[in-house]
DRENDREN-341957 format. One record per residue (C-alpha): residue number from 1; residue in three letters; z, x, y. Coordinates in Angstrom, 3 decimals. Last residue first. Example, Ala and Ser with C-alpha at 12.3 -4.5 7.8 and 13.67 -1.06 7.14 Angstrom:
BEGIN
<site k="2" r="SER" zz="7.140" xx="13.670" yy="-1.060"/>
<site k="1" r="ALA" zz="7.800" xx="12.300" yy="-4.500"/>
This chain:
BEGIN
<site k="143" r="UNK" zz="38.988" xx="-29.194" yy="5.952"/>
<site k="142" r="UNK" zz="35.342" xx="-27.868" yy="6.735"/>
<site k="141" r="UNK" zz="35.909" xx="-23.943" yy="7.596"/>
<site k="140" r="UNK" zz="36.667" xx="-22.757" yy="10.554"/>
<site k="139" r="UNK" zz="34.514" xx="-22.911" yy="13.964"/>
<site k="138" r="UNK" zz="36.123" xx="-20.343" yy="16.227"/>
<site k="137" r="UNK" zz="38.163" xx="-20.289" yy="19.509"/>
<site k="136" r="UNK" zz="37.914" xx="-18.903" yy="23.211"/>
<site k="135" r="UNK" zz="39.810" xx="-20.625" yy="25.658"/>
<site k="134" r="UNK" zz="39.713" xx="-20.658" yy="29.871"/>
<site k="133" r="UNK" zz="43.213" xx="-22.324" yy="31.481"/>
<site k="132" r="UNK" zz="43.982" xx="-25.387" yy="34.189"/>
<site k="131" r="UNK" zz="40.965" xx="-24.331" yy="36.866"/>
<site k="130" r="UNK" zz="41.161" xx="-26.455" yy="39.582"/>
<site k="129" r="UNK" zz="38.432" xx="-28.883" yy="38.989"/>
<site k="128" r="UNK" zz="40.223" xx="-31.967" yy="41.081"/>
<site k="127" r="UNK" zz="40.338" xx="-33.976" yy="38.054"/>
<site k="126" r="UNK" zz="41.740" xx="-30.532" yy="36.355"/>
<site k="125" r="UNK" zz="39.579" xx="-27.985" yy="34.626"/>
<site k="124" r="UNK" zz="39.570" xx="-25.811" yy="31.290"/>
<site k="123" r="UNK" zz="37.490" xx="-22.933" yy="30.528"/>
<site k="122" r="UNK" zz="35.356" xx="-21.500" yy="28.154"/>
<site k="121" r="UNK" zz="34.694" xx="-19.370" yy="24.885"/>
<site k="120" r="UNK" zz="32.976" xx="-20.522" yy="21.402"/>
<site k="119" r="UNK" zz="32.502" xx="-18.677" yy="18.351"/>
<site k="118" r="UNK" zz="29.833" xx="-19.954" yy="15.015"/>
<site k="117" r="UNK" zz="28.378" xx="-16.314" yy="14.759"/>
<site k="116" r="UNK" zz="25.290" xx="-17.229" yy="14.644"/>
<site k="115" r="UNK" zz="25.599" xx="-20.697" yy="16.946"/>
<site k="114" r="UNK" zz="27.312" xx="-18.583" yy="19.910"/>
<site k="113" r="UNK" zz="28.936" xx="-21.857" yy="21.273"/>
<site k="112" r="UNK" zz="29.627" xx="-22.298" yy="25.612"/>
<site k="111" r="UNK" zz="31.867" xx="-24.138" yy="26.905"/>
<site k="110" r="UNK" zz="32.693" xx="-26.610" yy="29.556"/>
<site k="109" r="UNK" zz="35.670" xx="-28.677" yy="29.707"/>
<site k="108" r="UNK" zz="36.819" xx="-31.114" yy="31.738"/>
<site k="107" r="UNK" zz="40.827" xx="-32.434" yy="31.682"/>
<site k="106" r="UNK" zz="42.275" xx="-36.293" yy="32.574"/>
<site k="105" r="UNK" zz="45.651" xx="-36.737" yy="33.230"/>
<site k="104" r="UNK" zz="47.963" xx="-39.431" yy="31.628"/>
<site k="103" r="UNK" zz="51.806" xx="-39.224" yy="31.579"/>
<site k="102" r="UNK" zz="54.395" xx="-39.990" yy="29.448"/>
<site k="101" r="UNK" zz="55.278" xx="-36.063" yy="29.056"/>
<site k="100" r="UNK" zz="52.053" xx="-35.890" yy="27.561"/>
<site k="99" r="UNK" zz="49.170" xx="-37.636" yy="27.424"/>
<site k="98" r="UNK" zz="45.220" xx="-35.845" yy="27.621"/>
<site k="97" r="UNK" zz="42.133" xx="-37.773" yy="29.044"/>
<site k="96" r="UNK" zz="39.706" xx="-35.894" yy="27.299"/>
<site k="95" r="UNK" zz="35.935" xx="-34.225" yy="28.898"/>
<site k="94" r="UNK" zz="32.995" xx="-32.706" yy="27.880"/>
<site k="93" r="UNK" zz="30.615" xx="-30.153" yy="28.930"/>
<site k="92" r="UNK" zz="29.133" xx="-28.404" yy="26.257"/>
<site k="91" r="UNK" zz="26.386" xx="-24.932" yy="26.417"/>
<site k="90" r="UNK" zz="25.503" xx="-24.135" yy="22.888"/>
<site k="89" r="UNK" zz="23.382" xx="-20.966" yy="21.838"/>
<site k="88" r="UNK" zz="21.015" xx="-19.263" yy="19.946"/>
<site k="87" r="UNK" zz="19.242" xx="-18.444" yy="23.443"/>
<site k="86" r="UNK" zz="16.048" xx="-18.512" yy="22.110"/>
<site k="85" r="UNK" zz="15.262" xx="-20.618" yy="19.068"/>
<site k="84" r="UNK" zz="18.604" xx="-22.078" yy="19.581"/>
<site k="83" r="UNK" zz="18.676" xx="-23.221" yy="22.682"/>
<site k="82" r="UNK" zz="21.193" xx="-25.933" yy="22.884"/>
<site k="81" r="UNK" zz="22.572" xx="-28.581" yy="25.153"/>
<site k="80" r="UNK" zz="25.648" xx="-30.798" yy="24.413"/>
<site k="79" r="UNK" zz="27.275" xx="-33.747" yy="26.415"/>
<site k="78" r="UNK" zz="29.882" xx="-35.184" yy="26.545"/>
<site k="77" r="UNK" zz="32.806" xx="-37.914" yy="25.450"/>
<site k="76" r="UNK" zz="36.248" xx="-36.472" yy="23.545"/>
<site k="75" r="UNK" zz="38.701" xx="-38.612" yy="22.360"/>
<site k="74" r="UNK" zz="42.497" xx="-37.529" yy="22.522"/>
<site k="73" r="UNK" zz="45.108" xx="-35.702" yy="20.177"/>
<site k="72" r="UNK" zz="48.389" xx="-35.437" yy="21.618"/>
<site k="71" r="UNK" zz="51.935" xx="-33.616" yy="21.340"/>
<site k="70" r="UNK" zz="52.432" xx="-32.351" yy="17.582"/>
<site k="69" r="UNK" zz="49.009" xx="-30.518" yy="17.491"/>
<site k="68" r="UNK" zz="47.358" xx="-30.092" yy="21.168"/>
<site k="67" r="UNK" zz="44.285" xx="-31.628" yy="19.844"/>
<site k="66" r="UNK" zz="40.943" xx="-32.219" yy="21.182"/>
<site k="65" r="UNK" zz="38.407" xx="-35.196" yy="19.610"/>
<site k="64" r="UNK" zz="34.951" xx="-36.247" yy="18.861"/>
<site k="63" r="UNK" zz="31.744" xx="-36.830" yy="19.901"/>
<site k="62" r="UNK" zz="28.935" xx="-35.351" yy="21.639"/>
<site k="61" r="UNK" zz="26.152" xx="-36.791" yy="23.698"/>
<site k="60" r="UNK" zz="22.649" xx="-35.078" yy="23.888"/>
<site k="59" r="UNK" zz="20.040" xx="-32.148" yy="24.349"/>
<site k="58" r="UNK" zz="18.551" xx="-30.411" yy="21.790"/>
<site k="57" r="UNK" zz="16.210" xx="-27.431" yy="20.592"/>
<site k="56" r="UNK" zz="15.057" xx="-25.864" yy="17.522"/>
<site k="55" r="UNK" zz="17.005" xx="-26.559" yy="14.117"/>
<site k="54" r="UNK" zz="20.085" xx="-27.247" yy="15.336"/>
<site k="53" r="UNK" zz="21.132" xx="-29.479" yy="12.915"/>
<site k="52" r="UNK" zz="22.508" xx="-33.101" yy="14.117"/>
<site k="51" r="UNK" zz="24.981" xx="-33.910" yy="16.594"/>
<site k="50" r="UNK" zz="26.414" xx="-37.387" yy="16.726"/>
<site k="49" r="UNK" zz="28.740" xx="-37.823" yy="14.745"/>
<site k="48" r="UNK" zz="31.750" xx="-35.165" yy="15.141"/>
<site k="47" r="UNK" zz="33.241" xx="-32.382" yy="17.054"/>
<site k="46" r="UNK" zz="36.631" xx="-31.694" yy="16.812"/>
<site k="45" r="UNK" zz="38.620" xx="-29.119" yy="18.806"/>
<site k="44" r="UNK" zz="41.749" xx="-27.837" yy="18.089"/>
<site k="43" r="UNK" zz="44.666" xx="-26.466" yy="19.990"/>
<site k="42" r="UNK" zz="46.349" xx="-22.938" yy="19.841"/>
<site k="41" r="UNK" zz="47.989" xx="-22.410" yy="23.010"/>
<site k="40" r="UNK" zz="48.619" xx="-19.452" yy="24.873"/>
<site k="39" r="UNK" zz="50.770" xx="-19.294" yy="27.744"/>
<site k="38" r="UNK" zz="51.148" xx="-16.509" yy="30.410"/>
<site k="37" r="UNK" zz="48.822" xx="-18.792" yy="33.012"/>
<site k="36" r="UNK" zz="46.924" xx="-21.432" yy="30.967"/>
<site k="35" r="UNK" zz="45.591" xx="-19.527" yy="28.119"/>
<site k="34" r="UNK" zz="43.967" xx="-21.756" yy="25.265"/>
<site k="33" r="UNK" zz="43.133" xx="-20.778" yy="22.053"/>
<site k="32" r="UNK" zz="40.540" xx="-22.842" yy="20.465"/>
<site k="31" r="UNK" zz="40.223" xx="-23.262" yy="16.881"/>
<site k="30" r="UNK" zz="37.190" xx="-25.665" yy="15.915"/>
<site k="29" r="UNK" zz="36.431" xx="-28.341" yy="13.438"/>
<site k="28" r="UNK" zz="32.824" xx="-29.298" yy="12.649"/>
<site k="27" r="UNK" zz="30.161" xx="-31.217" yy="13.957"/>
<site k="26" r="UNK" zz="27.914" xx="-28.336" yy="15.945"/>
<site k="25" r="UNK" zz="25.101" xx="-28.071" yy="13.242"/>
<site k="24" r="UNK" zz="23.572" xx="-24.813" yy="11.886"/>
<site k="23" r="UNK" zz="20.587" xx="-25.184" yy="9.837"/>
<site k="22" r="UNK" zz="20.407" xx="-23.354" yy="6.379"/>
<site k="21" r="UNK" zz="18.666" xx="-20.515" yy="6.788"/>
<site k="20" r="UNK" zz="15.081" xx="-20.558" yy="5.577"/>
<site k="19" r="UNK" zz="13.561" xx="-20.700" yy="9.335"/>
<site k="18" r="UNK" zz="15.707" xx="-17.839" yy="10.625"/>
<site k="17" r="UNK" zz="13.965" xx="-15.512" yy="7.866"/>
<site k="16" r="UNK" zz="10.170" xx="-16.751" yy="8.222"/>
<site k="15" r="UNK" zz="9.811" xx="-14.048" yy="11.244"/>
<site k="14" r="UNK" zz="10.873" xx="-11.159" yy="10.057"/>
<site k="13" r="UNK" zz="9.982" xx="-11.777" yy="6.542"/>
<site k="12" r="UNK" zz="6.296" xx="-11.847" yy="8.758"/>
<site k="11" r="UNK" zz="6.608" xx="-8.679" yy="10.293"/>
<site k="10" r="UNK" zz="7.923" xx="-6.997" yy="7.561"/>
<site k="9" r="UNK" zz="4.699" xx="-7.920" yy="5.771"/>
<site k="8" r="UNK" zz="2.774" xx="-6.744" yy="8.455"/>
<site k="7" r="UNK" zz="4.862" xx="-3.727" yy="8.348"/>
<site k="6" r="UNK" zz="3.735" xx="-3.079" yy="4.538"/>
<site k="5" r="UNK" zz="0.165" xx="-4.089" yy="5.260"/>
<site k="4" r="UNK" zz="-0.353" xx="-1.150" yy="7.993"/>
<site k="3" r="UNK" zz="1.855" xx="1.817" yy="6.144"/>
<site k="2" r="UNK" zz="-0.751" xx="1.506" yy="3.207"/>
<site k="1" r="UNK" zz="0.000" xx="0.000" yy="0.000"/>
């Protein structure tokens, strides 16, 4: 084989290899570890429904939920945007409206998900977007 063929063949492995991975979705259960000042805070974020595989491109509403285990878990409502055949990645804004001490407030997020390597990192925001914390987390295994 001459040096021509073989790299045209690497060329084309190259190529096919994304395409016979099994597709990536964003429904799943995350870890996120948020910092708000000194704090850290190991809640979880589940995303659910409405997402499909990622095999190209897409746009649209996410579902699902945030916990802050033994105070809250809320509903989450957003919306999701991916590149994946360029950016291989995930940019979500959502938002919760979170209960504790009796009291409702409501919190944004925005983040953005490597799809590879399945990570995510972002911040928090008040109603009156002053910043509450920024998070980074992983996508763990189905439970």
């Amino acid at each position: 084989m001459n040096l021509k063929r073989i790299a045209f063949i690497l060329t084309l492995i190259t190529l096919a290899y994304p395409f016979a991975q099994a597709s990536p979705s964003l429904d799943g259960f995350y870890e996120m570890k948020l910092t708000i000042g000194d704090k850290v805070f190991i809640d979880e974020l589940h995303l659910l429904g409405e997402s499909r595989p990622l095999d190209y491109e897409f746009s649209g509403n996410i579902i699902g939920s945030v916990s802050v285990p033994g105070v809250f878990t809320a509903p989450l409502y957003g919306t999701a945007t991916c590149s994946h055949m360029w950016a291989n990645e995930c940019l979500l804004v959502f938002k919760i409206t979170a209960t504790e001490n009796d009291k409702n407030f409501k919190v944004y997020y925005e983040a953005k998900i490597d799809i590879a390597l399945q990570t995510l990192k972002g911040e928090a925001y008040l109603d009156n977007r002053t910043l509450l914390g920024s998070f980074v987390g992983f996508k763990k295994n189905e439970r």
